[in-house]
C-alpha positions as CSV (number, residue, x, y, z in Angstrom):
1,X,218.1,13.2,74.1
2,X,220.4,16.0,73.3
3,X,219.6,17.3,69.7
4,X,223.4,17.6,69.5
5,X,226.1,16.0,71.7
6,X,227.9,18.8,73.4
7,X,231.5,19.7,74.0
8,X,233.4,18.3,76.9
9,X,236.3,20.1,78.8
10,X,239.8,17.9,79.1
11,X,242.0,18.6,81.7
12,X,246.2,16.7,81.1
13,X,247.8,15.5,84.3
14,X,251.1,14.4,85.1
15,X,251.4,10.8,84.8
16,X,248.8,10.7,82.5
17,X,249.0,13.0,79.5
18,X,249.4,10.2,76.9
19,X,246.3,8.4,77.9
20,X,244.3,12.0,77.9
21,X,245.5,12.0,74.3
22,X,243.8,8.7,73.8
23,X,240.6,9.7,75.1
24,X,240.5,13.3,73.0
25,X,240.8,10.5,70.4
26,X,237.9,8.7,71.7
27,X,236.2,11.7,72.1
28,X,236.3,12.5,68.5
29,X,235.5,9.3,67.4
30,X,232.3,9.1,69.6
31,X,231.0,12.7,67.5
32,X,231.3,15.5,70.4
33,X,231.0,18.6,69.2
34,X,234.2,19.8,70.6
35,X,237.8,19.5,73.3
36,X,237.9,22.4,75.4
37,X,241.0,23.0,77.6
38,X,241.2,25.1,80.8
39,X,244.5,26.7,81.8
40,X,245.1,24.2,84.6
41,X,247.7,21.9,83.8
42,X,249.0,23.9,80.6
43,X,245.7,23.7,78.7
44,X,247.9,25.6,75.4
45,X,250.4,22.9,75.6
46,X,247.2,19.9,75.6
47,X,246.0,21.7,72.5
48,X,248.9,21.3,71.0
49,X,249.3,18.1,71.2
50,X,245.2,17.7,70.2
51,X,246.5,19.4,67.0
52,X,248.4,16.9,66.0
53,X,246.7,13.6,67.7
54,X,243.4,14.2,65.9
55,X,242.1,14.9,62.8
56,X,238.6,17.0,62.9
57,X,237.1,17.5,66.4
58,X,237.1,21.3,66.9
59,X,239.1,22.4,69.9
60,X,240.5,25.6,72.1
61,X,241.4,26.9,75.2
62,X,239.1,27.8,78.1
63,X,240.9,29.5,78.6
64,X,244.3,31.1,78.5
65,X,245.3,33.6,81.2
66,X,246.1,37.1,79.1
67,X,248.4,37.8,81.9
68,X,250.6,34.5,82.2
69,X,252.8,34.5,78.7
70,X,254.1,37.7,76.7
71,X,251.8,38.5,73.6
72,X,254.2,37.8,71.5
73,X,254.7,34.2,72.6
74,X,251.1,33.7,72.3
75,X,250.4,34.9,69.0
76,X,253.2,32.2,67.6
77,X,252.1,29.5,69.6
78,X,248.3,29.8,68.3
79,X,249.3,30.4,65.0
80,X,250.8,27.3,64.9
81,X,248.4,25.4,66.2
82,X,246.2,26.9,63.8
83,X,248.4,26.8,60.9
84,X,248.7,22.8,61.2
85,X,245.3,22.3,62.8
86,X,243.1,24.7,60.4
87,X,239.3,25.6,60.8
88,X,239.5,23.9,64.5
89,X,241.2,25.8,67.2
90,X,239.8,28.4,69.3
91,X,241.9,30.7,70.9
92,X,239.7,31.4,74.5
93,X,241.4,34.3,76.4
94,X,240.6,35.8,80.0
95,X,241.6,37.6,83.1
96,X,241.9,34.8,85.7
97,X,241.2,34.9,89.0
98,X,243.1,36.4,91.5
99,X,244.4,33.4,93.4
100,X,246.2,31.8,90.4
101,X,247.8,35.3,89.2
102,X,249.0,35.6,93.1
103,X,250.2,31.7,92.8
104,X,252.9,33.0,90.0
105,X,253.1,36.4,91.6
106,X,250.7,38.3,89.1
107,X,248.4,40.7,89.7
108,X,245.2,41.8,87.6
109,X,244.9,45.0,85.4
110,X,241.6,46.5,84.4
111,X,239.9,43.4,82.9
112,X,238.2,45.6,79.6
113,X,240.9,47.2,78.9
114,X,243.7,44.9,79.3
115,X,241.6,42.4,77.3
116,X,241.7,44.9,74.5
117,X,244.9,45.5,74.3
118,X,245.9,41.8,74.6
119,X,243.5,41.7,71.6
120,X,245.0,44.6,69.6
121,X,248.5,43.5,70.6
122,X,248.0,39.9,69.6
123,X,246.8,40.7,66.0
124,X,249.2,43.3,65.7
125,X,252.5,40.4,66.1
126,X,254.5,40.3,63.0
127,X,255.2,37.5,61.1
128,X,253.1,35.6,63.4
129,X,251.2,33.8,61.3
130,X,247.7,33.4,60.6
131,X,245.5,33.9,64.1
132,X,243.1,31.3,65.2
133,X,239.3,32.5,66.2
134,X,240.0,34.6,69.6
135,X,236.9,33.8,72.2
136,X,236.5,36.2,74.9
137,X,236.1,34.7,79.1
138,X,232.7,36.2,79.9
139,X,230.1,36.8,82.8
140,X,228.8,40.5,83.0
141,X,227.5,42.7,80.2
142,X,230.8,45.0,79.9
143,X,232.6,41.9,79.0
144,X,229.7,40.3,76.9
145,X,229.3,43.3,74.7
146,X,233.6,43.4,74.5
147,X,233.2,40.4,73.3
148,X,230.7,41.2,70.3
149,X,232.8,44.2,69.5
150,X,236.5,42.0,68.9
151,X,236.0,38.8,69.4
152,X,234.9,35.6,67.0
153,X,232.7,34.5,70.2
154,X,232.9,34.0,73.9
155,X,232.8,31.4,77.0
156,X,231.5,31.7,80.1
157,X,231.9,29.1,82.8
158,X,229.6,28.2,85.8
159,X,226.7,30.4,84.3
160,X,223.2,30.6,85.4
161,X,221.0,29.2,82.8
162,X,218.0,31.4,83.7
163,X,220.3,34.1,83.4
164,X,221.6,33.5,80.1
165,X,218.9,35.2,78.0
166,X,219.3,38.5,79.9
167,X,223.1,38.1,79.2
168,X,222.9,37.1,75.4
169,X,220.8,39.9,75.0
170,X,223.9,42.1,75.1
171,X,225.2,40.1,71.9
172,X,224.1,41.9,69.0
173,X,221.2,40.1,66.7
174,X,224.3,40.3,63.9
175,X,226.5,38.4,65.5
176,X,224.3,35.7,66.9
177,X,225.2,33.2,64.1
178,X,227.4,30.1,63.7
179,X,230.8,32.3,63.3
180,X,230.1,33.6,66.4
181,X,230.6,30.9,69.1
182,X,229.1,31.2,72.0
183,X,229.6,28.5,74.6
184,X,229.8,27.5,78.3
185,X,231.8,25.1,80.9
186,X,229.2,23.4,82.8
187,X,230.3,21.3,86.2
188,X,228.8,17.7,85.5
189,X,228.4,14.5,87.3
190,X,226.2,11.6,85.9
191,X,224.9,9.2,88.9
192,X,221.5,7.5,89.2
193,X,220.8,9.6,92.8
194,X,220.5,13.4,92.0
195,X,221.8,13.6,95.6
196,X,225.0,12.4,95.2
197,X,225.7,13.9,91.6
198,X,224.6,17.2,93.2
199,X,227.1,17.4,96.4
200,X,229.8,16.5,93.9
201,X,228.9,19.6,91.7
202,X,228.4,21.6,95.2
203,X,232.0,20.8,95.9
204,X,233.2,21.5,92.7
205,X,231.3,25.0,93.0
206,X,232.2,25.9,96.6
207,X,235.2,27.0,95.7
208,X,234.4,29.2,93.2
209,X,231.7,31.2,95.5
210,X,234.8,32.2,97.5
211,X,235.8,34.9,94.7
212,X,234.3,38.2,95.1
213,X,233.8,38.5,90.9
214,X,231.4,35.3,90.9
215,X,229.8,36.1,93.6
216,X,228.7,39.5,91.8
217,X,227.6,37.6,88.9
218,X,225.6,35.3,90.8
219,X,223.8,38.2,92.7
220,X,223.1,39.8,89.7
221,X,221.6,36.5,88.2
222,X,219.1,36.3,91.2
223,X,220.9,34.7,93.6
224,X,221.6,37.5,96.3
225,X,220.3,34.7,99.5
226,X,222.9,32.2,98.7
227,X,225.6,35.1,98.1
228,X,224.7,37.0,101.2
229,X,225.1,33.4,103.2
230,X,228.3,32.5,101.8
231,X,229.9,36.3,102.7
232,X,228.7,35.6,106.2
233,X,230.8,32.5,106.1
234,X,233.7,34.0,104.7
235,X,233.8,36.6,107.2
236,X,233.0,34.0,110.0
237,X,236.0,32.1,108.4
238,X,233.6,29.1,108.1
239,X,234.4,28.3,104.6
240,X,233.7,24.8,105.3
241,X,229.8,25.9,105.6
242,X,229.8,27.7,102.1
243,X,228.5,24.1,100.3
244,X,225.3,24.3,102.7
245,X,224.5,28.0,101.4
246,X,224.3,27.1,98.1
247,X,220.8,25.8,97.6
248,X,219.6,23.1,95.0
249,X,217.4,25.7,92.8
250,X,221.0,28.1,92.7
251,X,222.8,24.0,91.7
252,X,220.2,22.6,89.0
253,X,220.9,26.3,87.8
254,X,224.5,26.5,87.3
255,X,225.4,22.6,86.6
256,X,223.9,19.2,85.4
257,X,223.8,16.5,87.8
258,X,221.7,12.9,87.8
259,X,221.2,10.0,85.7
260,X,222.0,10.1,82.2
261,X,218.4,11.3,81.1
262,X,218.6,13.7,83.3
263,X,221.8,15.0,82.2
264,X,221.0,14.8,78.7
265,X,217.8,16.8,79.2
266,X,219.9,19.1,80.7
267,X,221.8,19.8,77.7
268,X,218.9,20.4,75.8
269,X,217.6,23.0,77.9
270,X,220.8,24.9,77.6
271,X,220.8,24.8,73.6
272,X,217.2,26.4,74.2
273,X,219.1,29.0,76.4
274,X,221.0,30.3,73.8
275,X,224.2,28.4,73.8
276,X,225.5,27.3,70.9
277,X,228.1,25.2,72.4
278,X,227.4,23.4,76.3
279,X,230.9,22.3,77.1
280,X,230.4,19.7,79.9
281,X,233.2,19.1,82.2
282,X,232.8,16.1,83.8
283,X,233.2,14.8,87.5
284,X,232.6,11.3,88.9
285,X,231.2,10.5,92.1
286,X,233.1,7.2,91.8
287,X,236.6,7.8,90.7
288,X,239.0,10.7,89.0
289,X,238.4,12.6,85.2
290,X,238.6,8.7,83.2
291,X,235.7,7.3,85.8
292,X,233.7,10.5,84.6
293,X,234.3,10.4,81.2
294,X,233.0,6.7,81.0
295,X,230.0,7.9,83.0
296,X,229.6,10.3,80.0
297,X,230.1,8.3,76.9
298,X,227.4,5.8,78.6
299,X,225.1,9.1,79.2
300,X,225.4,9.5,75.9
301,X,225.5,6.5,74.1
């Protein structure tokens, strides 16, 4: 069993917003350690409305494109959430990926430095208010260690575990306390047959091999075999074959799939790896986000 129940990642979709609040509700009352919110779907806008439909649960964005809103409209609209929400939001910040800055025809800067000046510019806003925590989107050790330098903590998402002590190690022994929150969104899908959790967690993944910046990280984590497959099927323009590249060892690395013991041993080993704050986001072999969040409230029961 989990010596702490982690933090789950909440996604609002149209038709359905009201009953997501309802279930951050549930969440809360069922003692997770936290809401986080990825961009997709307006993840700002859901913490919002978090704010205001619960009463303790820590929350934040997972984050919030630097590139998609002016500074100055950011800075306000955290500030508020903090300001009526205090001690619980978490402002999570990051470049993006390319494909959903060319969907609103954006284009990327130099990550470090834009990410800095976002920073600088944010807490520089007048009359803004007071700023929520501000949590840094992390993979690489240039980021990492920006992170440590002006940032209250940082996220990464789809990490390798085995990796993760090589990459904390770039976090200063100061720093590595509770103020400084270190977390990651980790693809998840309870089912009694590993199999079955697994594909649904290779899908999820499949995608995100496609982008040049993961695939990087992944090489770098030890994983050069499944990166140099899926570029073969990317230049073969066989993406539909990137799934079988990725192999179960490079899976069980970067997710947490099987029956609910499973999964919550899982979660343990990634406190072990240094972070403080596992933030499952759930998937259902069986049905859409409400099917997996049942299957996680009975992992975790």
């Amino acid at each position: 069993m989990a010596s702490n129940l982690p933090a789950l990642g909440l996604v609002a979709v149209p038709g359905r917003r009201q009953r997501t609040l309802e279930l951050a509700r549930e969440i809360e009352a069922a003692g997770y350690s936290g809401i986080y919110c990825p961009s997709i779907g307006d993840g700002l806008a859901l913490c919002e409305a978090v704010a205001l439909a619960t009463d303790s649960i820590p929350f934040g964005t997972a984050i919030s494109p630097i590139y998609f809103r002016q500074v100055e409209d950011y800075a306000h609209t955290v500030s508020f959430i903090n300001e009526v929400a205090p001690d619980r939001f978490r402002f999570g910040i990051g470049v993006a990926h390319a494909p959903s800055l060319d969907s609103r025809g954006l284009k990327a800067g130099k990550p470090l430095a834009d990410t800095r000046d976002f920073v600088e510019r944010l807490r520089a806003v007048p009359r803004a208010g007071e700023l929520p925590p501000i949590i840094l989107a992390t993979l690489r050790a240039k980021m990492i260690r920006l992170a440590a330098e002006i940032g209250d903590g940082l996220i990464f998402a789809n990490a390798a575990r085995s990796h993760m002590p090589s990459a904390l190690a770039d976090v200063p022994l100061n720093r590595k306390g509770k103020e400084f929150f270190m977390a990651n969104m980790i693809p998840t899908c309870v089912h009694d047959d590993l199999e079955v959790a697994r594909a649904v967690n290779r899908k999820t993944l499949s995608g995100y091999a496609m982008l040049p910046n993961y695939r990087n990280y992944w090489r770098a984590a030890g994983y050069a075999a499944e990166m140099d497959a899926v570029e073969r099927c990317i230049a073969d323009n066989a993406r539909e074959k990137i799934g079988a590249c990725l192999s179960d060892k490079w899976l069980d690395d970067t997710t947490i799939a099987g029956p609910a013991s499973r999964v919550r041993d899982e979660v343990e080993r990634w406190y072990k790896a240094g972070i403080s704050t596992p933030i499952l986001v759930p998937s259902s072999a069986n049905g859409g986000q409400m099917q997996a969040f049942e299957e996680i409230f009975a992992a975790f029961a």
